[in-house]
KOLTI-296053 format. One record per atom (N, C-alpha, C): z negated, x, y; residue in three letters; residue number from 1. Coordinates in nm, 4 decimals, padded with zeros to 6 digits. Layout:
N
> Z_X_Y_lolo_tortor
> Z_X_Y_Ala_NUM
...
! end
This chain:
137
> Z_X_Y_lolo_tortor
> 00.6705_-00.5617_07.5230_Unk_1
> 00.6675_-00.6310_07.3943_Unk_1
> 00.5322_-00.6969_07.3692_Unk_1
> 00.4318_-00.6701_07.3926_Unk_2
> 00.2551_-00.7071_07.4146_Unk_2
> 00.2847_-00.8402_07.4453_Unk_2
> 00.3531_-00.8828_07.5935_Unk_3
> 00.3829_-00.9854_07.6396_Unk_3
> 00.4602_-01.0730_07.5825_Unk_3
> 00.5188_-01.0473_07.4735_Unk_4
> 00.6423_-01.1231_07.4421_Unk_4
> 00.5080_-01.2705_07.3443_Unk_4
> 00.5518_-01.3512_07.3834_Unk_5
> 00.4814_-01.4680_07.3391_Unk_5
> 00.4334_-01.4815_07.1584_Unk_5
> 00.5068_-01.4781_07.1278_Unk_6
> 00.4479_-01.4662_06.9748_Unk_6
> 00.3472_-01.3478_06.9170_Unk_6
> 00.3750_-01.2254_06.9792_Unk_7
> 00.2791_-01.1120_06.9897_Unk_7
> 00.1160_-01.1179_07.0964_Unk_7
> 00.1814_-01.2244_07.1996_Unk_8
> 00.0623_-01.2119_07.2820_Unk_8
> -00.0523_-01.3552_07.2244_Unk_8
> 00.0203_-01.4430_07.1421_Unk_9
> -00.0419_-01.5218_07.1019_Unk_9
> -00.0939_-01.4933_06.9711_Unk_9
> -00.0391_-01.4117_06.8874_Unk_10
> -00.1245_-01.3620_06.7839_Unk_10
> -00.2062_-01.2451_06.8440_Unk_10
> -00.2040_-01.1732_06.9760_Unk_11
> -00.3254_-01.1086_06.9604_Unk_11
> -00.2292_-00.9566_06.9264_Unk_11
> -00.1573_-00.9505_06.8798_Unk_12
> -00.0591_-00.7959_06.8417_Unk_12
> -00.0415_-00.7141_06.9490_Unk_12
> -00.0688_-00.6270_06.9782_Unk_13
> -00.0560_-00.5179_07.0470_Unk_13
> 00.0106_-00.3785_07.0253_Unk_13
> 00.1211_-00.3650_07.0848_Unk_14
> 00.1849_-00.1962_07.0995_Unk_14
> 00.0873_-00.0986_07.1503_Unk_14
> 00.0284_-00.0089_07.0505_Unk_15
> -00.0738_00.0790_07.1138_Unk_15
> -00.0012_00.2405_07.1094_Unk_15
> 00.1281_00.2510_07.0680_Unk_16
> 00.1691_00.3800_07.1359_Unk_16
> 00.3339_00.3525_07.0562_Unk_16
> 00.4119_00.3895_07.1028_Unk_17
> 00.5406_00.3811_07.1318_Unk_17
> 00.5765_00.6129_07.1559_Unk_17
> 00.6581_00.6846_07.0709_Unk_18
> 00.6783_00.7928_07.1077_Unk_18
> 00.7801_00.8327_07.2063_Unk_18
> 00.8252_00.9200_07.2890_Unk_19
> 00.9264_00.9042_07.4161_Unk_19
> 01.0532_00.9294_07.2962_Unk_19
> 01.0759_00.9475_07.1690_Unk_20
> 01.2073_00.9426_07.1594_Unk_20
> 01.2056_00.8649_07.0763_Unk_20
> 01.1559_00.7241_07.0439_Unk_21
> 01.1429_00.6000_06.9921_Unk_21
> 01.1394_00.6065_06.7970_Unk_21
> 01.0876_00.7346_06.7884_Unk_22
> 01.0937_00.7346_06.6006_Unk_22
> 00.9588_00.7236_06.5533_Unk_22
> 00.8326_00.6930_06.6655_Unk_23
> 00.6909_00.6449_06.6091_Unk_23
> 00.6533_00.5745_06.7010_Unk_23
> 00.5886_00.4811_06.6205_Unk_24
> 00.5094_00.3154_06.7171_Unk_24
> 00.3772_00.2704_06.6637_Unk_24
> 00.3284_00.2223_06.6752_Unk_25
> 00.1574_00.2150_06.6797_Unk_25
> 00.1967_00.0663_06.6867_Unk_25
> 00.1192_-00.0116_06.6293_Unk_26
> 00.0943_-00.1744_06.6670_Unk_26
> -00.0992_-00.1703_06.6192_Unk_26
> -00.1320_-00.2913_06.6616_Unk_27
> -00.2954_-00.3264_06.6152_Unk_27
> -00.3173_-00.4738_06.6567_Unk_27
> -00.4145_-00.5311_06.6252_Unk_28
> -00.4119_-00.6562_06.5681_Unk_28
> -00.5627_-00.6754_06.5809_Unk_28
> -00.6531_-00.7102_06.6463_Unk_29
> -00.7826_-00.7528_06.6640_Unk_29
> -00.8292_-00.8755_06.5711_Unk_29
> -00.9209_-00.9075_06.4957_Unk_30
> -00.9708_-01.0607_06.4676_Unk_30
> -01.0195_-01.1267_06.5763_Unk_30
> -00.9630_-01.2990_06.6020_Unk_31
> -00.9767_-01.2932_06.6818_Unk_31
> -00.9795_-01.4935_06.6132_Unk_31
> -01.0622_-01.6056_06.7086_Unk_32
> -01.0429_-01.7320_06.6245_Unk_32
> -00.9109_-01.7712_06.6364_Unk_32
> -00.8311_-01.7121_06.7363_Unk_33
> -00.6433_-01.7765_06.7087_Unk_33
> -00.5845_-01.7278_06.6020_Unk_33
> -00.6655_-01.6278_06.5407_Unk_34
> -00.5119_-01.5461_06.4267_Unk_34
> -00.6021_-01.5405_06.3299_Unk_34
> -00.6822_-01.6116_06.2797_Unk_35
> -00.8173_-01.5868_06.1924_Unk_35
> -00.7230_-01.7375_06.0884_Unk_35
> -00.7738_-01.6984_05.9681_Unk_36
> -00.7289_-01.8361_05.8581_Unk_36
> -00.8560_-01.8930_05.8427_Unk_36
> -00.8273_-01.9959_05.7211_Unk_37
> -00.9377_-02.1199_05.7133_Unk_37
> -01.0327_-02.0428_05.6295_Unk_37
> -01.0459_-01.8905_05.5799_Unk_38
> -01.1379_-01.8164_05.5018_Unk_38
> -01.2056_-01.7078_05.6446_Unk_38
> -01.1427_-01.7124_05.7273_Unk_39
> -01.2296_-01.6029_05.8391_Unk_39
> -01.1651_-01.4910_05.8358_Unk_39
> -01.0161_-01.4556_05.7949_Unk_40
> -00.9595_-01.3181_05.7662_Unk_40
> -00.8514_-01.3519_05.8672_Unk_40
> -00.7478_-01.2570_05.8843_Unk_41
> -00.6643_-01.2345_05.9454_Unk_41
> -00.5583_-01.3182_05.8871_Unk_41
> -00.4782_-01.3973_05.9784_Unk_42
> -00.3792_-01.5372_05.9346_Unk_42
> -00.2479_-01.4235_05.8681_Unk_42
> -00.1880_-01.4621_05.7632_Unk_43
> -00.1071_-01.4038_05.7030_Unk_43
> 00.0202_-01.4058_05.7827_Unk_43
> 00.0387_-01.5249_05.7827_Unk_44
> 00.1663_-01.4885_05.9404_Unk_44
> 00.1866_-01.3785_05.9848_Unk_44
> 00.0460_-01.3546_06.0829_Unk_45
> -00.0044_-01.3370_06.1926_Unk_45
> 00.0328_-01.1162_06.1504_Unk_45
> -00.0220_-01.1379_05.9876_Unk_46
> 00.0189_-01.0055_05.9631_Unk_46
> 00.1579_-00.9572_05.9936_Unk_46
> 00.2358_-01.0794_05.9032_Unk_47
> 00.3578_-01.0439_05.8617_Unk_47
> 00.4232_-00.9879_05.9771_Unk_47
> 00.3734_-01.0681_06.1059_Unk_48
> 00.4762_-01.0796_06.2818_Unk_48
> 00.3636_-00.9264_06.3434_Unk_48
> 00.3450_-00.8818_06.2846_Unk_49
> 00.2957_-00.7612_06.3248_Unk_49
> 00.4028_-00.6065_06.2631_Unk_49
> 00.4851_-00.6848_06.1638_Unk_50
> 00.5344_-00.6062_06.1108_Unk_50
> 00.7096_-00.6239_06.1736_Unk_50
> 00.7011_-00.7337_06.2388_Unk_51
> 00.8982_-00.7455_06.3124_Unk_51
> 00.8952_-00.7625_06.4292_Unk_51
> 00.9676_-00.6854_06.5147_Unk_52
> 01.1001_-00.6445_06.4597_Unk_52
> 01.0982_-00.4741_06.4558_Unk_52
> 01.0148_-00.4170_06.4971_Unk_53
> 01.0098_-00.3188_06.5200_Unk_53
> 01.1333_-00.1856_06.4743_Unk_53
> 01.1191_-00.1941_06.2912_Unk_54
> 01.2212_-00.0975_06.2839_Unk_54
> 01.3327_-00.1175_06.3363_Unk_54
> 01.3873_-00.2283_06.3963_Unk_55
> 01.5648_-00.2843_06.3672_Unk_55
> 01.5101_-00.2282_06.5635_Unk_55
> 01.4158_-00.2641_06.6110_Unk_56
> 01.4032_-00.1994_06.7697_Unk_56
> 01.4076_-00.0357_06.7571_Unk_56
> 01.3803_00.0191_06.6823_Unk_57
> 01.3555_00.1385_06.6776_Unk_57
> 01.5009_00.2408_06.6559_Unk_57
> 01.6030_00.1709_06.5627_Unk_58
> 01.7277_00.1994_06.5150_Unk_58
> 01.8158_00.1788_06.6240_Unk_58
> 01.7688_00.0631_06.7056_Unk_59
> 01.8557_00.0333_06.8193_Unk_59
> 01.8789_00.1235_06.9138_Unk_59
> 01.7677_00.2278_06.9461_Unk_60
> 01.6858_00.2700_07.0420_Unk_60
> 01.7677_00.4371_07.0064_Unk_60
> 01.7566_00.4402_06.8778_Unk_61
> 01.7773_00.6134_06.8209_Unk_61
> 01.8998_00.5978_06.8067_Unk_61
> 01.9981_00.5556_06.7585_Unk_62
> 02.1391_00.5100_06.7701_Unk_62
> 02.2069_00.4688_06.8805_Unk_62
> 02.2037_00.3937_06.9324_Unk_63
> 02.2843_00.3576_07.0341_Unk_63
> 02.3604_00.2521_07.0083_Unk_63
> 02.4624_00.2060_07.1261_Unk_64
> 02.5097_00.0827_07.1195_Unk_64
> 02.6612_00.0448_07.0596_Unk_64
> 02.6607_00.1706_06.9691_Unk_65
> 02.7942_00.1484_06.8685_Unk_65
> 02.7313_00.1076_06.7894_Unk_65
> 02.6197_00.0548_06.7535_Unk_66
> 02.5810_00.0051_06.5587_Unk_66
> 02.5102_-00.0944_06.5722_Unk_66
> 02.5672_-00.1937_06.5442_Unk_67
> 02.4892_-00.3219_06.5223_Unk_67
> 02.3670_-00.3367_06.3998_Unk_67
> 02.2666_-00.3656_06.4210_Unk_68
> 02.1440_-00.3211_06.3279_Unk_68
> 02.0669_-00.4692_06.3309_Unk_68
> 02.0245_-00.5294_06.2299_Unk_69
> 01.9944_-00.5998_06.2270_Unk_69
> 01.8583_-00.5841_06.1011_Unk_69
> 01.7596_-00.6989_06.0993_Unk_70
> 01.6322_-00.7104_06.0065_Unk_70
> 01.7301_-00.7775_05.9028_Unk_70
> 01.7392_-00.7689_05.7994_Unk_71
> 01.8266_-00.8349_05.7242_Unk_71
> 01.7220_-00.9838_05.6383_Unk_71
> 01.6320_-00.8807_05.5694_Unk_72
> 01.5015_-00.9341_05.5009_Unk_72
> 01.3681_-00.8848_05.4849_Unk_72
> 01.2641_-00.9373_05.4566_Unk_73
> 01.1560_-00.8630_05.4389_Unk_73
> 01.0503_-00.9550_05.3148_Unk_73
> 00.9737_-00.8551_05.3310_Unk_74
> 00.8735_-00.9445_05.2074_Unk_74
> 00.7664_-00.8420_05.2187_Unk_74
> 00.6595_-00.9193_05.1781_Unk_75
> 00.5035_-00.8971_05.2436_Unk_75
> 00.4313_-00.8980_05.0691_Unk_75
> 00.3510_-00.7926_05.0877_Unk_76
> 00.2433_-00.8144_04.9349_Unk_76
> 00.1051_-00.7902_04.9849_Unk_76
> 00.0027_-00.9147_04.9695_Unk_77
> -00.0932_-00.9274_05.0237_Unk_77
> -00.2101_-00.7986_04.9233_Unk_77
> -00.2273_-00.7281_04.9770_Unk_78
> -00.3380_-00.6797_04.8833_Unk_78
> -00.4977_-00.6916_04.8935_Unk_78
> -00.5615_-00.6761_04.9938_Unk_79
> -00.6572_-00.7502_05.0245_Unk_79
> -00.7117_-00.8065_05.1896_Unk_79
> -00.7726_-00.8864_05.1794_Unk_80
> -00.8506_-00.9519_05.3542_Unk_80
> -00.8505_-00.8615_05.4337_Unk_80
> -00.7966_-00.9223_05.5441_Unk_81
> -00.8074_-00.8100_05.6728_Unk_81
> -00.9188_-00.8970_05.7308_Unk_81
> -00.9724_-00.8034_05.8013_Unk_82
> -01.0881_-00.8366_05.8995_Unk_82
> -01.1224_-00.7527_05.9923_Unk_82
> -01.1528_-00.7816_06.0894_Unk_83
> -01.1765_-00.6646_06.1778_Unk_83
> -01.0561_-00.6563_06.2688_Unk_83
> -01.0072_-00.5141_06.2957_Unk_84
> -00.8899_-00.4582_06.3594_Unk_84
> -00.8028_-00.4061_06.2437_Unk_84
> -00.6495_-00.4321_06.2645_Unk_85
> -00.6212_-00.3916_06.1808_Unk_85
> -00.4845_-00.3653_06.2301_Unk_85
> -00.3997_-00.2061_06.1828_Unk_86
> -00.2839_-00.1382_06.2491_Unk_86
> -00.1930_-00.0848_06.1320_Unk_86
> -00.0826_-00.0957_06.2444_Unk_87
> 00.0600_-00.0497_06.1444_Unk_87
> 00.0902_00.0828_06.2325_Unk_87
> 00.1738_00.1398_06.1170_Unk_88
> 00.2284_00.2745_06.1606_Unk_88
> 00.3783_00.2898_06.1401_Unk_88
> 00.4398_00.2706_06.2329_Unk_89
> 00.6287_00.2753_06.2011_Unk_89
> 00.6526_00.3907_06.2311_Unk_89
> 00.7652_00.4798_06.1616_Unk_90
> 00.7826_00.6490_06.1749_Unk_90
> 00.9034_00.6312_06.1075_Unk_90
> 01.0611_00.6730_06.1722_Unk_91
> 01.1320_00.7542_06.1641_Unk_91
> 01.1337_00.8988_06.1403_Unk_91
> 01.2060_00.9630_06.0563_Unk_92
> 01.2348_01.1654_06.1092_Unk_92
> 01.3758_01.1569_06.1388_Unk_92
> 01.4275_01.2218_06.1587_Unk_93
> 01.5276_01.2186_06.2100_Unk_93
> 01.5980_01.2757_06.1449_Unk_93
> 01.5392_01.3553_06.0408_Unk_94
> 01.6269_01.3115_05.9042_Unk_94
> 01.7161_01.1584_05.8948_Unk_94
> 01.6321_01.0919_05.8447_Unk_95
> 01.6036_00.9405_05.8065_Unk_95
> 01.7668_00.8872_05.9112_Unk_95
> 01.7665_00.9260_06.0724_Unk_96
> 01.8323_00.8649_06.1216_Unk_96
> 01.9627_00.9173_06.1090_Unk_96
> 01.9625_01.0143_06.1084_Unk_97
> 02.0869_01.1070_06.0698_Unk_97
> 02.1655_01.0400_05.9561_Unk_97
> 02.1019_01.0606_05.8576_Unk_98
> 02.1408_01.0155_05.7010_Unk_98
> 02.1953_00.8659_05.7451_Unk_98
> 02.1143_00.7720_05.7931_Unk_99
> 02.1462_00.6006_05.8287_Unk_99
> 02.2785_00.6666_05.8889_Unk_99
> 02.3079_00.7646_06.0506_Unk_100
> 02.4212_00.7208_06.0793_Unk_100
> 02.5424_00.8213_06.0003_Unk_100
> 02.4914_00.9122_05.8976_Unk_101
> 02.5780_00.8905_05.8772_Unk_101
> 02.6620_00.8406_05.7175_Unk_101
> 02.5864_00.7540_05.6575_Unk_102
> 02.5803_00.6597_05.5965_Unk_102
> 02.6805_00.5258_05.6657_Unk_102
> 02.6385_00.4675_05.8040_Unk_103
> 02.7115_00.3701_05.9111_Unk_103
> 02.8931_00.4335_05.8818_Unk_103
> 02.9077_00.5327_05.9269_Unk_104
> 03.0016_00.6276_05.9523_Unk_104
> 03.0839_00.5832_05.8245_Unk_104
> 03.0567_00.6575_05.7146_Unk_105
> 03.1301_00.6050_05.5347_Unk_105
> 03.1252_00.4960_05.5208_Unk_105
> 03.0834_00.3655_05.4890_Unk_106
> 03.0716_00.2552_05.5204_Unk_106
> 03.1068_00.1678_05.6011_Unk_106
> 03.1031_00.0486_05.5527_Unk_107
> 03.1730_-00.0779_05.6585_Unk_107
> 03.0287_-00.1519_05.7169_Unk_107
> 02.9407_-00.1437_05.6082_Unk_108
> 02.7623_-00.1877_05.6622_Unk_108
> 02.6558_-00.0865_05.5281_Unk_108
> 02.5585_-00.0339_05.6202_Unk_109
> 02.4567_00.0156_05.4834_Unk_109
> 02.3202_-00.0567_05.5305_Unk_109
> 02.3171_-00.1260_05.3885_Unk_110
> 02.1728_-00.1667_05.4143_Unk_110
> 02.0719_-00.0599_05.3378_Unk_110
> 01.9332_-00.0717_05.3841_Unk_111
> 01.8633_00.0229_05.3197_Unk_111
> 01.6614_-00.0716_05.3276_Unk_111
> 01.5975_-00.0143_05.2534_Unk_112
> 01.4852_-00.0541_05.2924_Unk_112
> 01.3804_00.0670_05.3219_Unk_112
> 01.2822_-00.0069_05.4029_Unk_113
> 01.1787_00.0923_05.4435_Unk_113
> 01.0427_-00.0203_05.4458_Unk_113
> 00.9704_00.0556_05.4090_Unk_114
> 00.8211_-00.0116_05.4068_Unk_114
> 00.7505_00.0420_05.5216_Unk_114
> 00.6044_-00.0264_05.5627_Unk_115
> 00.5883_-00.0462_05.6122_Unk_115
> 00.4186_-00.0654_05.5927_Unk_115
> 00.3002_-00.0144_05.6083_Unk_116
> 00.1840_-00.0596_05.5550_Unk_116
> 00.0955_-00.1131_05.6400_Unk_116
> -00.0077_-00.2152_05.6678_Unk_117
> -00.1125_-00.2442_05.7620_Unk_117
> -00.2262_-00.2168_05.6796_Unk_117
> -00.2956_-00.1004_05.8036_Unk_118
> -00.4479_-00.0864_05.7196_Unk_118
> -00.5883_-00.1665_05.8472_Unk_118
> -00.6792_-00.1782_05.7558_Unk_119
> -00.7661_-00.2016_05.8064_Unk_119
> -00.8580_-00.0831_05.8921_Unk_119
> -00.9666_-00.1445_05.9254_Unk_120
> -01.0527_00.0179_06.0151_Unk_120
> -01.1379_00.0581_05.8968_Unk_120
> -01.1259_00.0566_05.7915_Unk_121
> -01.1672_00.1555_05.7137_Unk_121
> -01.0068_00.2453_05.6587_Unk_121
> -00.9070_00.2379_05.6604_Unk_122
> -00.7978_00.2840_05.6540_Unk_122
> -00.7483_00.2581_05.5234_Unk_122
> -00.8139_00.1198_05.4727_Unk_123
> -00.7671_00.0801_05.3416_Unk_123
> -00.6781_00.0128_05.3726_Unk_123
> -00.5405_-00.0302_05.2580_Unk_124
> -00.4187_-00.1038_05.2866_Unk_124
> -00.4479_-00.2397_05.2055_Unk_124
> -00.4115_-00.2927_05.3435_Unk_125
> -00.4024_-00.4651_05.3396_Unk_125
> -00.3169_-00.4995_05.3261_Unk_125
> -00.1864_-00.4447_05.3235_Unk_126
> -00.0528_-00.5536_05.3035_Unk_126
> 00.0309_-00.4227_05.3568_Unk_126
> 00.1252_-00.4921_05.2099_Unk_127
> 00.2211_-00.3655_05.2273_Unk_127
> 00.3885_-00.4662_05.2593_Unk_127
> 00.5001_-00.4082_05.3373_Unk_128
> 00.6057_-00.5225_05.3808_Unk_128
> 00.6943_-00.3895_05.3434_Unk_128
> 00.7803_-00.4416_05.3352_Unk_129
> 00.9326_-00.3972_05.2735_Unk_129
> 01.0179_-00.4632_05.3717_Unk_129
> 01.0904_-00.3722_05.4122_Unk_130
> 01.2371_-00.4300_05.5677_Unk_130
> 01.3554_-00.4010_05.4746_Unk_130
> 01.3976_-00.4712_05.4797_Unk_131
> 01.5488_-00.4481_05.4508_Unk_131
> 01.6651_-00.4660_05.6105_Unk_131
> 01.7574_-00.3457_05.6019_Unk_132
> 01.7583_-00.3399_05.7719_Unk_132
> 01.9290_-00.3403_05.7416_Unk_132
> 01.9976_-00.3432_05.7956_Unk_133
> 02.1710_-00.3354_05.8452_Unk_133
> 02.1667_-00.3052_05.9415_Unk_133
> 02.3030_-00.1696_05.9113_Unk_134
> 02.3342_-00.0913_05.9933_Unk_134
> 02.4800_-00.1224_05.9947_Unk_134
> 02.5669_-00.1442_06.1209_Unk_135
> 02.7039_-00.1534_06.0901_Unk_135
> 02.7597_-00.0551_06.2024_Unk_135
> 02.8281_00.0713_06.2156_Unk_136
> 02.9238_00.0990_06.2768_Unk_136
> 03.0094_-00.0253_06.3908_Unk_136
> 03.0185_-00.0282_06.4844_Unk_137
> 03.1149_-00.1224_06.5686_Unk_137
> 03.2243_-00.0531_06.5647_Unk_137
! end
């Protein structure tokens, strides 16, 4: 995923991935390609730090009866990133349980989950909201 072109051109990096896919690490260097016309981190550049991950992550813990999709999202800038700056995606398995069996009663459940990027002082720069679909096949 590092490689995948839009990640490798903003500079986004997978810095840990867990072996049963319910925690992921991303990070984000300043860098002059992903930098805005103020010297901070390009807002984009945040936002694509934040997809697709959960809807990869659901794919991954579920399996290939449930079609899962990013439905929507939305980003609230709270202040300048600069520096390095990382997201933390976390499932429990609670969480996945409940989704499937939520999928299960249902014809589609959508649900949302947030999502925060902090800076290297571990203050939050932008907080994103996923709205995700889950459908039973």
């Amino acid at each position: 995923m590092s490689l995948w072109p839009p990640y490798l051109g903003a500079g986004i990096k997978i810095t840990n991935i867990s072996k049963d896919f319910l925690m992921l690490d991303v990070a984000m260097n300043l860098k002059w390609y992903n930098r805005n016309f103020v010297g901070t981190h390009f807002g984009g550049s945040l936002f694509s730090m934040t997809d697709p991950f959960y809807m990869l992550m659901l794919i991954k813990s579920l399996g290939s009866e449930y079609i899962i999709w990013d439905k929507a999202s939305k980003i609230e800038f709270i202040k300048p990133g600069k520096g390095t700056v990382k997201a933390h995606f976390e499932f429990t398995q609670d969480e996945i349980d409940e989704i499937r069996q939520h999928a299960e009663s249902k014809k589609k459940y959508l649900f949302n989950k947030e999502v925060f990027i902090f800076d290297e002082q571990g203050d939050i720069i932008a907080k994103v909201e996923k709205t995700l679909y889950v459908k039973k096949i």
